[in-house]
NUROTOR-528505 format. One record per residue (C-alpha): residue number from 1; x, y, z. Coordinates in pm, 1 decimal, decimal comma. Example, Ala and Ser with C-alpha at 12.3 -4.5 7.8 and 13.67 -1.06 7.14 Angstrom:
<sites>
 num        x        y        z
   1   1230,0   -450,0    780,0
   2   1367,0   -106,0    714,0
</sites>
This chain:
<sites>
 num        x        y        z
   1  -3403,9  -1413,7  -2670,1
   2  -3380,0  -1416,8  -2309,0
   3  -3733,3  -1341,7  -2188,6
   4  -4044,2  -1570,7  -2217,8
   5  -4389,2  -1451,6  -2054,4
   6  -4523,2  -1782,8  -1963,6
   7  -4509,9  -1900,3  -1601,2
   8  -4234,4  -2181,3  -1668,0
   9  -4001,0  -1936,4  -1751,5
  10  -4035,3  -1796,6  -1390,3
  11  -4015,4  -2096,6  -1195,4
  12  -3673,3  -2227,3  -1370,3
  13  -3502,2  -1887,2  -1429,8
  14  -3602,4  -1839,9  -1020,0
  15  -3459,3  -2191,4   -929,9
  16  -3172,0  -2160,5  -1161,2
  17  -3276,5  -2457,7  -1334,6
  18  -3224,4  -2269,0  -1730,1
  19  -3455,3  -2177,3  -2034,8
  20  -3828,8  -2232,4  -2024,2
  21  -3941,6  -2506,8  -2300,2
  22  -4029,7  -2269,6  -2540,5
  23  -3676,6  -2062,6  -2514,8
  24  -3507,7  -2447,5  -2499,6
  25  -3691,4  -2528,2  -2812,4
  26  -3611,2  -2156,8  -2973,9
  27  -3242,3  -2236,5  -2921,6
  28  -3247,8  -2579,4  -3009,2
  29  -3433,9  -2458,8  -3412,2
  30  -3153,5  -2228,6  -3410,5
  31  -2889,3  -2411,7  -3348,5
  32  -3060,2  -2650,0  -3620,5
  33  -3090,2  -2915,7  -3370,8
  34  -3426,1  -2973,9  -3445,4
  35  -3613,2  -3117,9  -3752,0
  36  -3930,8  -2918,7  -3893,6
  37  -4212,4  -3160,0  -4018,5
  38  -4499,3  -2930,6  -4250,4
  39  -4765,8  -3138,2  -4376,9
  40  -5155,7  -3033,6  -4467,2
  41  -5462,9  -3125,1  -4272,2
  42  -5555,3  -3381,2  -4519,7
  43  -5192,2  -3555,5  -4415,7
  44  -5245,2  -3524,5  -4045,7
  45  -5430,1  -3854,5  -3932,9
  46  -5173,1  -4026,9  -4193,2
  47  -4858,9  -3923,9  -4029,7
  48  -4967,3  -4011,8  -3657,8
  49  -5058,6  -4354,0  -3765,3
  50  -4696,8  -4390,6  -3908,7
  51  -4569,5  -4272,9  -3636,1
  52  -4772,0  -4480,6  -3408,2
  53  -4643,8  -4746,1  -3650,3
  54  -4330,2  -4674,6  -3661,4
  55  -4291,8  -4686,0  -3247,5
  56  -4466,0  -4982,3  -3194,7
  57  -4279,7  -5189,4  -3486,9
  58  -3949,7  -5039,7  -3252,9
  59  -4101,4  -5147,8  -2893,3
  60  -4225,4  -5471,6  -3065,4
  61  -3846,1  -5575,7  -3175,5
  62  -3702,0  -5443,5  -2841,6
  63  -3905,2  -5655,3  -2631,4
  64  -3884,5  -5975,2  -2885,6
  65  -4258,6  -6018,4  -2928,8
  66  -4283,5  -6171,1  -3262,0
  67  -4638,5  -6184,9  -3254,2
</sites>
C-alpha cells in the first residue's frame, strides 16, 4: 500500500510531506484507529441531525451559553 493515483499523493510524496488522505486513512482502518459507522438510507438524515446535535450541545457548554 504505497501507491495512490490521485493527484494528492503526488504533491506530498514530492514535498516529502507523507501519505495522501486516502493512504493516511487506509493505514489509520488498519491499524484500527478508526471507527466504521454503517447505517441505511432511511437512517441517514437521522444520524446527521444527532450529530449536528451532539456538536452544538458540546460548543453550547464550552462557550457557557445557557440559552
Amino acid at each position: 500500500m504505497d501507491y495512490c493515483s490521485c493527484n494528492d499523493y503526488y504533491f506530498r510524496t514530492l514535498s516529502g510531506q507523507g501519505l495522501c488522505y486516502h493512504l493516511g486513512f487506509a493505514k489509520e482502518k488498519i491499524s484500527s484507529k478508526v471507527d466504521t459507522v454503517r447505517f441505511s438510507d432511511s437512517e441517514y438524515y437521522d444520524f446527521v441531525r444527532s450529530v449536528i446535535n451532539d456538536n452544538y450541545l458540546m460548543i453550547r457548554n464550552e462557550t457557557g451559553d445557557l440559552a
